[in-house]
N, C-alpha and C positions, 0 to 999 in steps of 0.2 A: 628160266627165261630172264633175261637182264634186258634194260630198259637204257637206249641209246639215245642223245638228246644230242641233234646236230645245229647249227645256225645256218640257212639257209638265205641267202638274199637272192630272190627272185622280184621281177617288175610286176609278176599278176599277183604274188603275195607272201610277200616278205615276211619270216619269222621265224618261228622254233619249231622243228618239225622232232615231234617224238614217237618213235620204231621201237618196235617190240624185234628182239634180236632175237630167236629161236633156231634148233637144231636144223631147221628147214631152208633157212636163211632169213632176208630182212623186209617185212613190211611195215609200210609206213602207213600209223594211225590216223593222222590228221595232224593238225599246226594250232601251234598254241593259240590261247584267246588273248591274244593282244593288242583286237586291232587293226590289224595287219602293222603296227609300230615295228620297225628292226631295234632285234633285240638289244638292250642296253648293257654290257659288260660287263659294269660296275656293280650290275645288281647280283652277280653272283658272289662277288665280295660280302657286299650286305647281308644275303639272305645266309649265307656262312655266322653272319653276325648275329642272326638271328638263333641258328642252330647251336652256337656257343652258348648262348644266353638258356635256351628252355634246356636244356642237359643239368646244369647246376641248379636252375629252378625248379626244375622239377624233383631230383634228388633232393632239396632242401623241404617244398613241399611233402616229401613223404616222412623224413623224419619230424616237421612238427605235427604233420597226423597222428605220427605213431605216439610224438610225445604226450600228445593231446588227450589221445582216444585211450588212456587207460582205464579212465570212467567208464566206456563201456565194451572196454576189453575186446576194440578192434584193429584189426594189423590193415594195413594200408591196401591188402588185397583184399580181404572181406569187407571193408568200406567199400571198396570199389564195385565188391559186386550187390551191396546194399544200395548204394547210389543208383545204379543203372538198372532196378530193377524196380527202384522207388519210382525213376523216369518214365521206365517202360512199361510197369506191368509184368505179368510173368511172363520167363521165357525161361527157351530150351540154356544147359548148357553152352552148348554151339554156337548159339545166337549171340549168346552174350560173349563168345572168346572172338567172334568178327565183329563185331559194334566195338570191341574196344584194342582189336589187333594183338591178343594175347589166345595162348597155345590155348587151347581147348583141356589139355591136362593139367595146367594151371588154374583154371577157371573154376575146375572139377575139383581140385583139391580146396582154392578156398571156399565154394557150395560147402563140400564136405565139414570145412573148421565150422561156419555158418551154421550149419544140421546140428554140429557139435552143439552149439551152444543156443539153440534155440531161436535161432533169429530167421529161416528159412526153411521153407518145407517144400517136400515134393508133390506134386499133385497130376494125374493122370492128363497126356496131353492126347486129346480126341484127333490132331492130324498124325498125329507118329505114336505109338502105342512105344517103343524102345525107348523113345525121347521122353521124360517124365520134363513138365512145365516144374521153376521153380519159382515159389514165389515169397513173400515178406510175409512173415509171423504180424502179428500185432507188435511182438517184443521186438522185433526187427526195427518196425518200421520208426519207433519210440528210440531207438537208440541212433539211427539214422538221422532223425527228424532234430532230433538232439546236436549230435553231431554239427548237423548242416547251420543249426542258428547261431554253434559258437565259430565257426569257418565263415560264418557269414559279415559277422562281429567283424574278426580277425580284418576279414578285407576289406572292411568299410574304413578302417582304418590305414588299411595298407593304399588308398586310393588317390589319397594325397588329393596334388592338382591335377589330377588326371581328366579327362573330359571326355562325355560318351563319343565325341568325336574319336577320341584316342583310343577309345577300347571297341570302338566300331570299325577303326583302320584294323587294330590286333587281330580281332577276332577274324576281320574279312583275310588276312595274309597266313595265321595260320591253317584256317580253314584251306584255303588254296592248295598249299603246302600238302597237308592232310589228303587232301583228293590226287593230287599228284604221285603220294606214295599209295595210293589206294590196292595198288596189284601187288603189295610185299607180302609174301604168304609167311604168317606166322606159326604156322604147325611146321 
């Protein structure tokens, strides 16, 4: 399924109307939350601008993780699922390769490094008997917790003149972003 994004000017409601294009042919979901404002062009230039920018950020972020974390002998994908399980609690496998848009066999292999080294453990999950719940060692959470105060350091510095205004615009755009690719199937 691919995701078709037309611009639409209509007088009962002007907008972006985005169809899911399927073997079947084309239905239309609904029309963006804009509003009803007719859409503005240039913002696709920008948000391109935006897409440029988190590609090299976030690649840059993983090497100082990596650089970072050899004190507690974590690779950027077992932080990750240290991280998200610090947040969540435990969970399935599963759970955790769609909360973070990564293949479920990926997920499975760093649990696996994880297991290896004592930072996560499996534990009987009462809704799904196939599905073991994983969750944070103590040792886990201790090298997590660790982790996160010197990353936290890091950005406190990295924050400059930033203003929660400007990390409230951030977060509200890429979150947007984020739900808009929300049907991208990662497996």
């Amino acid at each position: 399924m691919t995701t078709k994004v037309s611009f639409s000017r209509r007088n009962d409601n002007p907008g972006v109307i985005i169809e899911d294009v399927a073997d079947s042919g084309v239905r239309e979901n609904g029309v963006r939350e804009n509003g009803g404002r007719p859409p503005d062009p240039d913002l696709a230039d920008r948000l391109a601008e935006v897409f440029d920018l988190v590609g090299p950020l976030y690649r840059r972020a993983h090497r100082k993780v990596e650089q970072d974390a050899p004190a507690e002998g974590l690779s950027v994908g077992v932080r990750a699922v240290l991280t998200m399980l610090r947040a969540n609690g435990p969970m399935t496998v599963p759970q955790m390769g769609r909360s973070q848009a990564l293949s479920r066999q990926f997920v499975q292999r760093m649990v696996n490094d994880a297991a290896a080294s004592g930072l996560v453990e499996a534990v009987p999950n009462p809704a799904h008997k196939r599905s073991s719940l994983i969750r944070l060692t103590d040792r886990g959470d201790a090298a997590v917790t660790a982790l996160a105060r010197r990353e936290r350091a890091l950005l406190a510095q990295a924050a400059g003149d930033l203003t929660p205004g400007d990390l409230d615009a951030c977060v509200r755009v890429l979150s947007r972003l984020l739900r808009f690719l929300d049907h991208v199937d990662v497996d």
